[in-house]
Phi, psi and omega in degrees: 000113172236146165251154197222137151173121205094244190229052177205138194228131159277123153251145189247118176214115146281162176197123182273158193207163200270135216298336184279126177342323206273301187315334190274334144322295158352283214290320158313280215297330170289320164314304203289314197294313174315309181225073136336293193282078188293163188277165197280330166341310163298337171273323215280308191309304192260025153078043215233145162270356201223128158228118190235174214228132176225148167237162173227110169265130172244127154276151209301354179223056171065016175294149170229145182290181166265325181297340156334293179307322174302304176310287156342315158296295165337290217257039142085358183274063182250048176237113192298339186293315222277354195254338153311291210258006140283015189250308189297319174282014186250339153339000000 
């Protein structure tokens, strides 16, 4: 999922994972590895100068990372209910 705005694009890949802490750690860490590179496509399409690459891991019973909470804030989302109710969609 990439979000844009101005001259800065999030790509965003969420996942639900499995209740364990490592695992939802993992599962962050694997996303950033997966698109190190982001494709160039993404400055090009949206005009962007800057791109950063996120994973949003939730556990399959509402566990959440801290880094979540960072990630959310990039995209301008700093209200704890919205981090509650991806917890609830991840149920």
């Amino acid at each position: 999922m990439v979000m844009w705005k101005d001259n800065h694009a999030v790509l965003l890949d969420p996942t639900i994972v499995t209740e364990s802490n490592a695992e939802i750690q993992k599962s962050n860490a694997g996303k950033l590895n997966k698109y190190r590179h982001p494709p160039a496509t993404i400055t090009e399409k949206y005009s962007v100068n800057k791109v950063t690459v996120k994973g949003l891991a939730v556990g399959a019973r509402s566990g959440w990372h801290s880094e979540n909470t960072k990630t959310l804030a990039i995209l301008g989302i700093e209200d704890k209910g919205f981090e509650g109710h991806l917890c609830r969609l991840a149920l």
